[in-house]
C-alpha positions as CSV (number, residue, x, y, z in Angstrom):
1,X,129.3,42.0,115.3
2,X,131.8,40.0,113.3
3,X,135.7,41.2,113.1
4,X,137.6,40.6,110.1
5,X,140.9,42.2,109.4
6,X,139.9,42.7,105.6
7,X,136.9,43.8,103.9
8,X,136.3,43.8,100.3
9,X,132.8,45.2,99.0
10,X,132.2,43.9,95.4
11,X,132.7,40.1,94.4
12,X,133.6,41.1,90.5
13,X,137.2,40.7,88.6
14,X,138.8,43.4,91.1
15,X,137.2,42.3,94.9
16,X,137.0,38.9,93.9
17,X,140.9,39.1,93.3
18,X,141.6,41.5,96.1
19,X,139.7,39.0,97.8
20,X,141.8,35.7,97.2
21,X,145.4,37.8,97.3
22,X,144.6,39.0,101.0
23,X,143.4,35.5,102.6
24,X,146.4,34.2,100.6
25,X,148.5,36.9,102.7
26,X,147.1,35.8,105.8
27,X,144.1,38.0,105.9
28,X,141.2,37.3,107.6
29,X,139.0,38.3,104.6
30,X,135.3,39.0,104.0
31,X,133.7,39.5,100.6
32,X,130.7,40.9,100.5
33,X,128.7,40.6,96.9
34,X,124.5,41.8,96.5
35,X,124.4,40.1,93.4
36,X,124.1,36.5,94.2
37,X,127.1,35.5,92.0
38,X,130.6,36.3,91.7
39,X,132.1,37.5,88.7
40,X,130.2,40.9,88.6
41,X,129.2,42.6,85.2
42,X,132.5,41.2,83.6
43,X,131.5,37.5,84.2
44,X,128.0,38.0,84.7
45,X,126.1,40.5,82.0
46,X,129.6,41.9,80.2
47,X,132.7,40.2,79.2
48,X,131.8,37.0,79.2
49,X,128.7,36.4,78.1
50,X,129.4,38.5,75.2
51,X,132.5,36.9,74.1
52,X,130.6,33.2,74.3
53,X,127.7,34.8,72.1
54,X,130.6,36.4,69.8
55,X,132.2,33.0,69.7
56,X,128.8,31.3,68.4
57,X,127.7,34.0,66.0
58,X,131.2,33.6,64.5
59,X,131.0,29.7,64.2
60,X,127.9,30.8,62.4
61,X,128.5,33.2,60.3
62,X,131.5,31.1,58.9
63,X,129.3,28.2,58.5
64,X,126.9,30.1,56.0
65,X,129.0,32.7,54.5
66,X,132.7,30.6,54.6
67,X,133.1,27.0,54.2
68,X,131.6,26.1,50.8
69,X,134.9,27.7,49.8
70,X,136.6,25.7,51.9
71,X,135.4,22.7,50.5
72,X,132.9,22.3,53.3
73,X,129.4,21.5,51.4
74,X,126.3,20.9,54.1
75,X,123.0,19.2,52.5
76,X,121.0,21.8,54.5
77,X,122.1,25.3,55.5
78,X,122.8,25.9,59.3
79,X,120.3,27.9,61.3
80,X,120.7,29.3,64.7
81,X,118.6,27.9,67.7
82,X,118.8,31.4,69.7
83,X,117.2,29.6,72.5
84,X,120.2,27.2,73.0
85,X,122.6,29.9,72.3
86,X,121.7,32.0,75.4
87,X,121.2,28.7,76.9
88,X,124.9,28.1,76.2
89,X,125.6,31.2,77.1
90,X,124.6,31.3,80.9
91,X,126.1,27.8,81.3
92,X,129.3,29.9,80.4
93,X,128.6,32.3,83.2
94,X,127.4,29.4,85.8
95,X,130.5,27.2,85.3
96,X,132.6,30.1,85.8
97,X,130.7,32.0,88.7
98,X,130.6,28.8,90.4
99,X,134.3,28.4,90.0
100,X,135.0,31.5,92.1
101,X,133.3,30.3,94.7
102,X,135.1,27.2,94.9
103,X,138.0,29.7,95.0
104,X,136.8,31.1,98.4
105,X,136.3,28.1,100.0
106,X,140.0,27.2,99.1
107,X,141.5,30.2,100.2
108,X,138.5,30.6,103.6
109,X,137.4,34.2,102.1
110,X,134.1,34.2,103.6
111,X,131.0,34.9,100.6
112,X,128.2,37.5,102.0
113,X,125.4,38.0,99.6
114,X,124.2,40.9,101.0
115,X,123.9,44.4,100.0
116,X,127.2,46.4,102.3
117,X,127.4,50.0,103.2
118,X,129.6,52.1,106.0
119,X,128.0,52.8,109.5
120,X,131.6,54.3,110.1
121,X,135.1,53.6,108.8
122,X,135.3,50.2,110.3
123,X,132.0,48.9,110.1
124,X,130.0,47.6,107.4
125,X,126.2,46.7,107.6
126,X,125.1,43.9,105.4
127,X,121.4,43.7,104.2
128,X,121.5,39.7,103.6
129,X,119.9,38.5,99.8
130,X,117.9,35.9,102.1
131,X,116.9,38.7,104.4
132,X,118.1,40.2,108.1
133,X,121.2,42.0,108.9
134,X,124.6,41.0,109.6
135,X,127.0,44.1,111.0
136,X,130.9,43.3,109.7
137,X,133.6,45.1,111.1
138,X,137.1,45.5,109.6
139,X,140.4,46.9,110.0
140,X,141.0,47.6,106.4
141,X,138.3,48.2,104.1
142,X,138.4,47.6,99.5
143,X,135.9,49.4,97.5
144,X,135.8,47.2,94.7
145,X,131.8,48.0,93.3
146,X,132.4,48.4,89.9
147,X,130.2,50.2,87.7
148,X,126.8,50.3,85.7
149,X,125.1,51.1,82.4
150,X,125.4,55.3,82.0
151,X,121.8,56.7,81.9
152,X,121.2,58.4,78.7
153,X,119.8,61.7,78.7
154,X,115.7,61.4,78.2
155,X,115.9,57.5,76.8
156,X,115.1,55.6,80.0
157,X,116.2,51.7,79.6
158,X,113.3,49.3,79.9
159,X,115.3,46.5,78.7
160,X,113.2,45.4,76.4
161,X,112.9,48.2,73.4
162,X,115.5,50.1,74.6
163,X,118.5,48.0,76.4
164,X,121.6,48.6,78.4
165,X,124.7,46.1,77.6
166,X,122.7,44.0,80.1
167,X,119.4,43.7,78.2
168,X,121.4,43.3,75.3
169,X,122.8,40.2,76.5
170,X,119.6,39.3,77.3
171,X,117.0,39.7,74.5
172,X,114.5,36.8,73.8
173,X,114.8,37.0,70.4
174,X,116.6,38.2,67.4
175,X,115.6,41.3,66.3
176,X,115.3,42.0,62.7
177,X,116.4,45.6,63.0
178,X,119.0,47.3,65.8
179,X,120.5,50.9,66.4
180,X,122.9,50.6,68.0
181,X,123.9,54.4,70.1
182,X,128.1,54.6,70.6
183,X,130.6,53.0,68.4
184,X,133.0,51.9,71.0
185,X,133.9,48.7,72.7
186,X,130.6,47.3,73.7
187,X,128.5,48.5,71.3
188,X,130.6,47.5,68.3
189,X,130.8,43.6,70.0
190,X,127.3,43.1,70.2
191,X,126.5,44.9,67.2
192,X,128.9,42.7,65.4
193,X,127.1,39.8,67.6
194,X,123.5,40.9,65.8
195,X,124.6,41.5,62.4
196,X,125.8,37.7,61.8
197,X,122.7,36.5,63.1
198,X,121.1,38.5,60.0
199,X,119.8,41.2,61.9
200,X,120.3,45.2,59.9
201,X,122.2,46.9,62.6
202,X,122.8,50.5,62.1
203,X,125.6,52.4,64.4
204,X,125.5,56.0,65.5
205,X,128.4,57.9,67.1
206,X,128.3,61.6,67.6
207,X,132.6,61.2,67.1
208,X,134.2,61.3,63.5
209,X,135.1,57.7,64.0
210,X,134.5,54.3,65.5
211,X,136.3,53.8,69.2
212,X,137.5,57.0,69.4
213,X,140.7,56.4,71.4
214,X,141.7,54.2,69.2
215,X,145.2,54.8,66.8
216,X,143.3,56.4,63.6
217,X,145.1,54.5,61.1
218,X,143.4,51.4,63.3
219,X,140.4,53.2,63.3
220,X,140.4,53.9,60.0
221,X,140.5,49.9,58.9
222,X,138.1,48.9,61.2
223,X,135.2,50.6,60.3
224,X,135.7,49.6,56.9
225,X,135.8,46.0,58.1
226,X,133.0,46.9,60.1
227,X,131.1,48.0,57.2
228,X,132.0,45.6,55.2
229,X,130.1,42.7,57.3
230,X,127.2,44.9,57.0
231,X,127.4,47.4,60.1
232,X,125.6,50.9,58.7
233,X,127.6,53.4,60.4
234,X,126.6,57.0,61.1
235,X,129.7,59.2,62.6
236,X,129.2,63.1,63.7
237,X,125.8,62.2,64.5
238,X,123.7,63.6,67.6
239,X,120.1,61.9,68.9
240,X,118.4,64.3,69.9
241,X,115.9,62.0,71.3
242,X,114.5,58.5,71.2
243,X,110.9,56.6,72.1
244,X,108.8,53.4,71.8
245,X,105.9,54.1,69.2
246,X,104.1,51.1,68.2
247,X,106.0,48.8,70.2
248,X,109.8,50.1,68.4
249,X,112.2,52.4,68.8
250,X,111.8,55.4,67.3
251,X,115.1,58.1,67.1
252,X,115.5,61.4,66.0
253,X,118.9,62.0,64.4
254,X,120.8,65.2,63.2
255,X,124.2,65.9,61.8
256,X,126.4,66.8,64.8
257,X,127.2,70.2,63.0
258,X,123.1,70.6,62.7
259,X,121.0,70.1,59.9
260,X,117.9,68.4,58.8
261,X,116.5,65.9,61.6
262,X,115.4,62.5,60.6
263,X,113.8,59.6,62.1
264,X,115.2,55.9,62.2
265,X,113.8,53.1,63.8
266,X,114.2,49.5,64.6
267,X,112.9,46.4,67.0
268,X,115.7,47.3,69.7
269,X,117.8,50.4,70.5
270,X,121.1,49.2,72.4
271,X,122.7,52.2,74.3
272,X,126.4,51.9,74.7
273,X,127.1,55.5,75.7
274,X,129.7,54.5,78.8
275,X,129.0,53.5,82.3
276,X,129.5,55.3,85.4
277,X,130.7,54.1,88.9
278,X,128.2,53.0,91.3
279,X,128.6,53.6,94.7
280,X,125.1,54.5,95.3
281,X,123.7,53.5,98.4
282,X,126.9,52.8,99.7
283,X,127.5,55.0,102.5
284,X,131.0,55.9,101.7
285,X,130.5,59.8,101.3
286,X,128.7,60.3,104.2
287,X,131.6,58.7,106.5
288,X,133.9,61.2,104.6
289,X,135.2,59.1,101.1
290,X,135.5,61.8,98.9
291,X,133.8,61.3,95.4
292,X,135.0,63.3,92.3
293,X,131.9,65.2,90.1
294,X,131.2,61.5,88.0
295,X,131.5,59.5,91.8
296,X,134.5,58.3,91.7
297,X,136.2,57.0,94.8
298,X,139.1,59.7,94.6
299,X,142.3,57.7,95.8
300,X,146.2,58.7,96.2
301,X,148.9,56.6,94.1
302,X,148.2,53.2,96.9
303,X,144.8,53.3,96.0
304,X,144.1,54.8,99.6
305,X,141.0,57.1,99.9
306,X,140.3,60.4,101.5
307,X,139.6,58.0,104.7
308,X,143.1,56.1,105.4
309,X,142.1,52.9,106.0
310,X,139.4,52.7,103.0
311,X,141.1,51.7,99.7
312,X,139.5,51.2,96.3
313,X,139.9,49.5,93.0
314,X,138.7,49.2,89.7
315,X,135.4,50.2,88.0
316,X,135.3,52.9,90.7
317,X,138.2,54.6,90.4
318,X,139.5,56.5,87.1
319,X,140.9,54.9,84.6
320,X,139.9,52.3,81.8
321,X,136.9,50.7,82.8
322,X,138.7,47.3,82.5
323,X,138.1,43.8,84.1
324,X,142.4,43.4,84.1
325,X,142.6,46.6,85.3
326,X,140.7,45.7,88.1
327,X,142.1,42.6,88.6
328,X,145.5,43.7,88.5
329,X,144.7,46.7,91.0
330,X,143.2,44.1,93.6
331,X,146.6,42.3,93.8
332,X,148.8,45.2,94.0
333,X,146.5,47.4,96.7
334,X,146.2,44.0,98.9
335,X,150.1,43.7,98.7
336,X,150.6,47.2,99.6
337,X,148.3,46.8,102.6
338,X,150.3,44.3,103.7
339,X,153.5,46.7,103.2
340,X,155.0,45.1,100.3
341,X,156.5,47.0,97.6
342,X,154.0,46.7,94.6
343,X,153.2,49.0,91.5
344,X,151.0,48.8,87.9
345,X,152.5,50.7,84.9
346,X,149.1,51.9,83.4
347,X,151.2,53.1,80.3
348,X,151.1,49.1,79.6
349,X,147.2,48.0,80.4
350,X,146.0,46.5,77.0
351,X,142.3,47.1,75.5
352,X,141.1,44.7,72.6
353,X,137.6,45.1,71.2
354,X,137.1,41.2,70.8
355,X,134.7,41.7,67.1
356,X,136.0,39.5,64.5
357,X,139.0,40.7,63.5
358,X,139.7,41.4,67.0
359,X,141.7,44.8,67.5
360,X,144.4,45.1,70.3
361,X,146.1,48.1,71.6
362,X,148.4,49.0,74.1
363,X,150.7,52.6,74.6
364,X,150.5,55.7,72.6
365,X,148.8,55.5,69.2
366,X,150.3,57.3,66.6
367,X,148.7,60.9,66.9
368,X,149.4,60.7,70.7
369,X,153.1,61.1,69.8
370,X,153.0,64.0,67.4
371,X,150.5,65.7,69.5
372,X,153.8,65.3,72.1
373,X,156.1,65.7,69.8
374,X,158.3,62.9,70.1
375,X,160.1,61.4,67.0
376,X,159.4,57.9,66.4
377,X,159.3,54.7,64.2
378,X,156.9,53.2,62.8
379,X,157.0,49.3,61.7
380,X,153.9,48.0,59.7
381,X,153.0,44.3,59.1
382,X,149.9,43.2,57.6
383,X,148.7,39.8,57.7
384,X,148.0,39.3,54.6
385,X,151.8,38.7,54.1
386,X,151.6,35.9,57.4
387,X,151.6,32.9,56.2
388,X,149.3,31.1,59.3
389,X,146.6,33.8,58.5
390,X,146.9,33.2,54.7
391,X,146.8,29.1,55.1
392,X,143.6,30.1,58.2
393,X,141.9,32.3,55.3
394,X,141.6,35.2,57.6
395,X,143.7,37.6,56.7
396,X,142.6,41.1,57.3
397,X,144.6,43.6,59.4
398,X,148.0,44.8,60.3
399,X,150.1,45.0,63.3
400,X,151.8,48.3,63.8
401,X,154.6,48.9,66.3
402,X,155.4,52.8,67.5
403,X,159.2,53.2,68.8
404,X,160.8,56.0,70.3
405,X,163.6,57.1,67.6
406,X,166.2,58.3,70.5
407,X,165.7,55.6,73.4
408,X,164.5,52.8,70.9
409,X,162.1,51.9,73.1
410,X,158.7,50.4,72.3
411,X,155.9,53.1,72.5
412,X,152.8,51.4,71.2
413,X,151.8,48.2,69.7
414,X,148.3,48.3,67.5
415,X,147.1,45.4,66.0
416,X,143.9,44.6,63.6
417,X,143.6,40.8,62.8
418,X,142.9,37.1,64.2
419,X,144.0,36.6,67.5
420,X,145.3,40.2,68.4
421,X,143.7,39.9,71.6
422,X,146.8,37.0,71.9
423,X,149.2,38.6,70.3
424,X,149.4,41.9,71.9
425,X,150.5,40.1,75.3
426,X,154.1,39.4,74.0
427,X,154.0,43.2,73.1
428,X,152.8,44.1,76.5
429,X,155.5,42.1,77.9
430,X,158.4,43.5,75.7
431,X,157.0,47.3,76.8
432,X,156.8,46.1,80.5
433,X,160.5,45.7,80.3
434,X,161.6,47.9,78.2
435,X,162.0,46.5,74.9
436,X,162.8,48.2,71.5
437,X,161.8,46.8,68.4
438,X,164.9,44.9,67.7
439,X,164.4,42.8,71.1
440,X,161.7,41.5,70.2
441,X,162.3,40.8,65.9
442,X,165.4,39.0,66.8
443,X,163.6,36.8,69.0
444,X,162.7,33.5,66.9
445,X,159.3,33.2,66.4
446,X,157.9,30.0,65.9
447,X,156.8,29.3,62.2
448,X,154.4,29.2,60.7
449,X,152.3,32.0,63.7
450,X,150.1,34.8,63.6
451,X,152.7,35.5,66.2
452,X,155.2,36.4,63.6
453,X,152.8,39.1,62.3
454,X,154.7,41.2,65.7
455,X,157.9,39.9,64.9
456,X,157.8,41.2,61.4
457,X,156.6,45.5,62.4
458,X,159.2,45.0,65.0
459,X,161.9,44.4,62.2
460,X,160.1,46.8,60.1
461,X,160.1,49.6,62.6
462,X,163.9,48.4,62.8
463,X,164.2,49.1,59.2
464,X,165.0,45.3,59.3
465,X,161.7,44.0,57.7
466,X,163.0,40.5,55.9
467,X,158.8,39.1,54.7
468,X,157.5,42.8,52.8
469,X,158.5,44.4,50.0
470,X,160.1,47.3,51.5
471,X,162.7,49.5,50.1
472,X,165.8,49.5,52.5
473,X,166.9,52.1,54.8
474,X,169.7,54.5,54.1
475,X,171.8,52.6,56.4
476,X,170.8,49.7,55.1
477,X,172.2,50.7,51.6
478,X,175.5,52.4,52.5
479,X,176.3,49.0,54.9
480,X,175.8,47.0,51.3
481,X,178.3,49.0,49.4
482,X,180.8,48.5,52.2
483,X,183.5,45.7,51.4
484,X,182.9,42.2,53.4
485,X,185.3,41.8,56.3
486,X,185.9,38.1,55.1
């Protein structure tokens, strides 16, 4: 038996984290990870790996499609070396996994590989990756072990044919064709990732649009975007069921209100339906953790579970299914532990899908608020009026800024176009803190920016827009007919 005074199961973005913050506290701290590698699905098959293949298909797909117009002229047209890709690709993941663990050794949080789950409340037994059994005991104890690919009802994955996000990132070669099931985050990345490789990807989402929870207006551009780089996208659609015949995938489709069935098929079938907690084989209920009905650790408002010293973050908990989410829960439930005043404002967590235009989003969207019934503001910028996206020649998309009409305060920030991942973070910031519009368009913006894309919907929601043809405000007109002070 070992004794540490803190116990993290789950070396990803939230127990690696968690990890780090409580040795840095003073912790005596144990992380134990089955995987092999740190990072979990975020740095290993998920956020990572997909934004370095995203990166390259974009190089790419600018290369053939993009810079003869640019005044770029190549004796021989680029071709992709899909091999090297994924082989750039995991170095990615390696250089970053490998950071981590440098991380540990800095900070003396000792690495398990090793499978962990609870004898009791205290004790944890770890099945070692190189084999035996090593028993952990712990006064405090973080749940931090993520989640995995959602089944889908009668498609089994066999990651070949039919893939999870983690066969997806895997695939040996480029497939000519691709259905991709669920239009939301992941599916729409590495359908996006496909299609500028030159494969015919075609999207179905039993929803009336792509990323549902997105603002609609968003939504609205995005799938025309979408479609215009060649995504075939079927909304209100059901599959009703799916199998290999003749080594593809074969689906059968109807209208989500019913109607006539048909059949598509294609090399790969990508399911992106969700992903659901996993705390199997984990031992937690059986000592008294109370799961919800999708196996949720259910936790009070300090991330504490139904037993008091067993805490848990992240993946595993409700709530966006979000590496910073994670990450940012870690810090706060390892400072709370150590009985320090910390809180998250899940009002302000952002979610960008990172295709190409990236969209960004953080607060209510627009339908959110009349469905509340609060009067706002709305301020809309789009870049084609931004002079940095118009000298970059990518200009699609708009930023839009939501303001509470009494308070003033910023209520939501959605953004469509380059960089918006970037961009939202000053937004983020301003909403952290209060900010109205005004606070953050009189703010000087460094010129020429995609930055100033923000600036200007501020302004605009503040009836202060100075770069778009806009009309003025009633105010704005009765303060012009008054006669100057000087």
């Amino acid at each position: 038996y070992q004794r540490r005074v803190h116990g993290v199961i789950g070396g990803g973005p939230g127990g690696y984290v968690a990890s780090i913050k409580a040795a840095q506290l003073g912790l005596k701290t144990a992380c134990i990870e089955k995987r092999g590698a740190l990072g979990g699905t975020c740095l290993n098959v998920g956020c990572i790996p997909s934004k370095a293949l995203l990166n390259i298909s974009h190089k790419y797909e600018d290369s053939i499609k993009h810079f003869k117009d640019l005044g770029i002229e190549m004796d021989t047209p680029p071709k992709i070396n899909f091999d090297q890709m994924m082989k750039k690709k995991g170095e990615v993941v390696s250089g970053l996994t490998k950071g981590i663990e440098g991380l540990f050794a800095k900070n003396k949080v000792e690495y398990i590989k090793a499978h962990g789950s609870f004898l009791d409340k205290n004790t944890i037994k770890c099945d070692q990756n190189e084999g035996g059994e090593r028993i952990i005991t712990a006064t405090n104890i973080i749940i931090a072990t993520g989640s995995e690919p959602a089944p889908f009802p009668g498609i089994p994955y066999d990651e070949e044919i039919f893939v999870s996000s983690t066969g997806g990132l895997a695939l040996k070669k480029i497939p000519k064709k691709m259905i991709v099931i669920g239009a939301g985050y992941i599916g729409l990345e590495l359908g996006s990732v496909f299609a500028r490789l030159g494969t015919d990807v075609t999207v179905v989402e039993y929803a009336d649009r792509v990323v549902p929870a997105m603002d609609g207006e968003i939504a609205a551009q995005f799938q025309k975007m979408l479609q215009k780089q060649g995504l075939k996208i079927n909304l209100k659609t059901k599959v009703i069921s799916g199998k290999v015949v003749n080594g593809q995938a074969e689906l059968t489709i109807e209208p989500k209100a019913g109607g006539q069935q048909t059949t598509i098929t294609a090399d790969v079938c990508l399911i992106a339906t969700g992903r659901k907690p996993f705390t199997d084989k984990l031992g937690a209920k059986e000592i008294g953790v109370q799961l919800d009905k999708m196996g949720r650790v259910q936790i009070n408002e300090i991330f504490q579970s139904t037993v008091d010293n067993i805490y848990a973050i992240g993946d595993v908990v409700a709530g966006p299914m979000l590496a910073h989410k994670a990450e940012e829960e870690g810090i706060v439930c390892v400072e709370i532990i150590k009985g320090h005043d910390a809180h998250i404002n899940y009002n302000n967590i952002p979610g960008v899908v990172y295709t190409h235009p990236e969209v960004a989003a953080v607060g209510r969207t627009e339908e959110q608020l009349k469905e509340e019934g609060i009067e706002y503001s709305k301020g809309v910028f789009p870049f084609m009026a931004n002079s940095r996206a118009r000298a970059n020649v990518d200009n699609e998309g708009m930023v839009k800024v939501l303001a509470d009409k009494k308070t003033r305060r910023i209520l939501g920030i959605h953004i469509m176009g380059p960089n918006a991942g970037e961009i939202i973070a000053e937004g983020v910031l301003g909403m952290e803190y209060g900010a109205s519009p005004e606070n953050i368009g009189k703010v000087c913006h460094a010129h020429p920016t995609l930055s100033e894309a923000l600036k200007e919907a501020c302004l605009a929601a503040h009836h202060k827009a100075c770069l778009l043809y806009t009309s003025p405000s009633p105010r704005d007109r009765q303060k012009s007919r008054m006669p100057s002070s000087a």
